[in-house]
C-alpha positions, -999 to 999 in steps of 0.1 A, spaced: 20 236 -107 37 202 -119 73 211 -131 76 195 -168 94 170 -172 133 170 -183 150 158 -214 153 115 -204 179 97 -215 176 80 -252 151 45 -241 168 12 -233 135 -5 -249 102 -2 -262 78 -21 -245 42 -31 -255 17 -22 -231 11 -59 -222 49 -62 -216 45 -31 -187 10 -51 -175 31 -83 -171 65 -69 -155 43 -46 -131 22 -77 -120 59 -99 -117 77 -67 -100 44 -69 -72 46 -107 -68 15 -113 -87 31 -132 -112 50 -164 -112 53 -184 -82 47 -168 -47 79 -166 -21 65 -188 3 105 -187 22 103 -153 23 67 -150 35 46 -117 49 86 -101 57 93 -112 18 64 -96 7 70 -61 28 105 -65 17 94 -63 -19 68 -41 -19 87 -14 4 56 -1 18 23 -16 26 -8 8 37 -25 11 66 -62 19 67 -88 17 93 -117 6 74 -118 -37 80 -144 -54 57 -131 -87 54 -94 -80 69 -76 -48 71 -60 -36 39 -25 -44 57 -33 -79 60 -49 -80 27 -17 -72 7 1 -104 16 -28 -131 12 -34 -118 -23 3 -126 -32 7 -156 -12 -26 -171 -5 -41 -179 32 -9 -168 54 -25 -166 91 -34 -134 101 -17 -137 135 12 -147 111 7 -113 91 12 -86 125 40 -107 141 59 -106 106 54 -67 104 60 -59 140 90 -76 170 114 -52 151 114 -62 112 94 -32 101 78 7 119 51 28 105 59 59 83 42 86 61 52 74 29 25 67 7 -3 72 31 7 57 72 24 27 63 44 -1 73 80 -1 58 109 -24 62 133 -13 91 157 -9 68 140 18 51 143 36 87 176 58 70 157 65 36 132 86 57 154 110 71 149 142 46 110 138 57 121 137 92 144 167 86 117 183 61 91 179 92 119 193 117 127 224 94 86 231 96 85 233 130 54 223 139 24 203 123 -12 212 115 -20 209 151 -2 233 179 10 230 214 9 253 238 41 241 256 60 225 230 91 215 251 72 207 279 47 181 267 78 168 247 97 160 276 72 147 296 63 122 267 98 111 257 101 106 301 73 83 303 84 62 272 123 59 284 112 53 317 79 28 311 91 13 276 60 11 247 31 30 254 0 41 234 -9 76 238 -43 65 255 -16 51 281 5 84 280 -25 103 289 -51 99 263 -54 113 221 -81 134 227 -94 164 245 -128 149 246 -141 167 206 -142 153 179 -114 135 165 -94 155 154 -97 176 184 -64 160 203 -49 163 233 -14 186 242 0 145 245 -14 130 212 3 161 196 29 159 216 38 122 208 27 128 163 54 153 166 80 135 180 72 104 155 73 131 127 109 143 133 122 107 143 128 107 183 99 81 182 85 54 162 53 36 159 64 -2 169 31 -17 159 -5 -13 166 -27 -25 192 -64 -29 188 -58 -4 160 -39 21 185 -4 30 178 27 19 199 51 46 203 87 41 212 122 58 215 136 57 184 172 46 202 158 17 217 132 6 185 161 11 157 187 -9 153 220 12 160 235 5 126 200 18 107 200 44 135 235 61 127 228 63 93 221 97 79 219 101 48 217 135 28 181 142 9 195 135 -24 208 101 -11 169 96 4 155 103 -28 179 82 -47 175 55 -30 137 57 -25 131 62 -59 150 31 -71 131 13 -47 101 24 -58 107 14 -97 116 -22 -86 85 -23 -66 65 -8 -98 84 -26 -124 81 -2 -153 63 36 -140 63 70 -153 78 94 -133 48 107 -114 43 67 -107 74 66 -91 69 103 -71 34 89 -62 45 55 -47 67 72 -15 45 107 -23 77 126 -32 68 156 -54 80 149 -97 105 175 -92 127 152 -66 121 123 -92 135 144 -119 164 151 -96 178 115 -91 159 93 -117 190 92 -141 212 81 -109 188 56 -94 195 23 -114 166 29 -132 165 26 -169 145 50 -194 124 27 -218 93 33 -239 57 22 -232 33 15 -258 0 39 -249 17 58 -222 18 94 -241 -7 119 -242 -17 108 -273 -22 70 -271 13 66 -284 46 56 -268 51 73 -233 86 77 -215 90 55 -184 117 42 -163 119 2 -158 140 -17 -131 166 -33 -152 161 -65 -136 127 -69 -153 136 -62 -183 161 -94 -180 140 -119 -189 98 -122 -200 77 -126 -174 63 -157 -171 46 -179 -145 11 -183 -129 -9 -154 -127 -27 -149 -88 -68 -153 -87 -76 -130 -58 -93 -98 -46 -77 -69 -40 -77 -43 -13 -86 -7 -32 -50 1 -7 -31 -27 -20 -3 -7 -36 -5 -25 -75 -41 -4 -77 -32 24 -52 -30 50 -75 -59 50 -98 -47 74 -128 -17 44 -132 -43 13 -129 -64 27 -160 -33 36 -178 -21 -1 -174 -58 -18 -163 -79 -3 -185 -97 -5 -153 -117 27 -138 -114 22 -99 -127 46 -70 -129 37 -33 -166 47 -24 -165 39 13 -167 79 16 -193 87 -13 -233 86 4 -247 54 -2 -274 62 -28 -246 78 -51 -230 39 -50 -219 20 -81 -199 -4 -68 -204 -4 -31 -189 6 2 -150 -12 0 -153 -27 -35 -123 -49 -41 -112 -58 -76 -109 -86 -88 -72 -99 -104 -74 -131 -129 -53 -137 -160 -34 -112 -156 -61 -85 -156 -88 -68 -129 -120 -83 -142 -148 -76 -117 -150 -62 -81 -174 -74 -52 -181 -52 -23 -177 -80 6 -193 -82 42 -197 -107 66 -226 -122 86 -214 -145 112 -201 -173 93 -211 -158 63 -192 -138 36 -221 -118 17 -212 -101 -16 -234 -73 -13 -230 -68 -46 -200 -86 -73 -197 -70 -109 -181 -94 -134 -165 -77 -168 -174 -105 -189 -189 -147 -187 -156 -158 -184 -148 -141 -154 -177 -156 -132 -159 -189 -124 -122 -167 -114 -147 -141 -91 -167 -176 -77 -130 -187 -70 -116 -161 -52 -149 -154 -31 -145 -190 -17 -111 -189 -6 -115 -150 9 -140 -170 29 -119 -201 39 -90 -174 51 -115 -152 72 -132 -183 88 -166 -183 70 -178 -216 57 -207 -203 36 -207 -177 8 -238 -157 -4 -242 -134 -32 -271 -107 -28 -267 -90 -61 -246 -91 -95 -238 -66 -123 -245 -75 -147 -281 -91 -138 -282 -118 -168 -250 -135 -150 -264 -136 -113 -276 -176 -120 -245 -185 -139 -223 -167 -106 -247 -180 -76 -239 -219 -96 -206 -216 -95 -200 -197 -60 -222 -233 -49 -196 -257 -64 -161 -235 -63 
């Protein structure tokens, strides 16, 4: 059962819902010029987490995340900013890839995971197949657990071997971390050689963690409710409710957030309420894990825009498509094309445009996902709604 929330402080401002659309987009870097110094590193920095997912349409979600905020970065530009010691992989929001810095911030999940024991899968000699993992990494440097031994016992996925668990545990509780990935496989190393020692001897206490994290968390958002800010890092509302007041945040007022369609208590990063956002607003697609749409009860509330990732859902039940990406422009999501590619060819199985005038911003966008990827044609096999597939094919021709 959700815990209610607590009395909040008496709101630092009342903000209209197109001020919370505008500082959420800003806070993300989708508004206003792009860090182009800063880069993919800038960008992680920023955001504080990016997602990891397996499915790869166009790019992974991972590499997604950075060329919708600053254009067509090189992909081999994208894994060597995340990896060579600037960032590990973490369970925060989902697995993701967080700044090193953030290595201390995890600790009450790494005690929290410690205090449990064990996780959904068992070993049947804990300490041994511990041991024998954390020798072969001290002793051979990186490995995968395919070079440890192998993940699996030879089942189904899921079905993994004494050294997969083994190795999941030991990232879990923090005497290993995930360096990078290779051909999609993690990289597993000792903590004590992966972290620096300064990050590595800090340990902070939970309420420190959650502090920290959730402060973090309303910078990244801009302006969230409090089960926005519990959802970003998954912490549960009660933790939020425990350090919000202490977290820098700000309480302020959003117009449409209540129950009721009125104004809704929220906490803002006081930085972006400093001054109106302003600047160019990003054309681009979106991964459905890009962490501006990631969770989908918060991109109505500030959309208007009804999203669902339907790469699980059996084909006939379909509206959208297998890895439908929305589409940003102005300021708002507008569309969404489900994306594949043929050779040299990105094919929009299928694009759905809100309205005319967002044909030309979904033509533009489709053209330079293409360029990025390495395609030099674009094809479009079917558009919702059918009385705008001419006017979309035209300008996909001469974008």
């Amino acid at each position: 059962m959700t815990s209610a929330a607590p009395p909040t402080p008496k709101p630092a401002a009342a903000l209209s819902a197109g001020d919370a659309r505008r500082i959420a987009l800003r806070a993300q870097g989708l508004l206003g010029a792009p860090d182009r110094r800063g880069g993919v590193r800038g960008v992680l920095r920023r955001l504080g987490a990016v997602q990891l997912d397996t499915i790869s349409v166009l790019a992974r979600s991972h590499e997604l995340v950075p060329y919708a905020r600053l254009g067509a970065v090189g992909r081999g530009a994208v894994e060597e900013a995340y990896w060579g010691g600037a960032a590990f992989e973490y369970w925060s929001h989902a697995a993701c890839v967080l700044p090193v810095e953030e290595w201390p911030l995890f600790a009450f999940r790494r005690r929290a995971f410690t205090s449990r024991g064990h996780r959904w899968h068992r070993m049947e000699d804990a300490a041994r197949s511990c041991a024998e993992v954390r020798a072969r990494l001290r002793a051979d440097g990186p490995l995968t657990a395919t070079d440890l031994g192998g993940a699996r016992r030879g089942g189904p996925w899921w079905d993994w071997s004494e050294t997969k668990i083994a190795i999941e545990w030991l990232l879990d509780v923090g005497e290993v971390v995930c360096t990078e990935r290779r051909g999609w496989k993690r990289v597993y190393d000792l903590a004590e050689r992966a972290v620096p020692p300064e990050l590595l001897a800090q340990d902070p206490d939970d309420a420190t963690c959650l502090r920290r994290l959730v402060g973090q968390a309303g910078a990244a958002l801009g302006v969230a409710t409090r089960a926005d800010l519990a959802d970003y890092h998954r912490l549960r509302t009660e933790q939020v409710d425990a350090v919000a007041a202490d977290s820098g945040l700000v309480p302020v007022e959003v117009e449409g957030w209540g129950r009721d369609g009125g104004p809704g208590p929220a906490w803002a990063d006081p930085a972006a309420l400093g001054a109106a956002p302003r600047g160019r607003h990003r054309t681009t697609l979106l991964s459905p894990f890009d962490s501006l749409i990631w969770d989908r009860a918060r991109t109505e509330r500030v959309f208007g825009f009804a999203h669902r990732l339907e790469a699980y859902v059996p084909r006939e039940r379909r509206v959208h498509g297998y890895f439908a990406m929305p589409l940003l422009a102005g300021g708002r999501l507008v569309g969404r094309v489900d994306p594949a590619r043929e050779g040299r060819t990105l094919v929009a199985r299928q694009a759905s445009v809100e309205s005319p005038a967002a044909v030309a911003p979904m033509a533009q966008a489709l053209r330079e996902a293409a360029e990025w990827v390495g395609c030099d044609a674009v094809t479009v096999e079917r558009v919702v709604p059918e009385s705008l597939a001419g006017a979309l094919t035209a300008a996909v021709a001469t974008a």
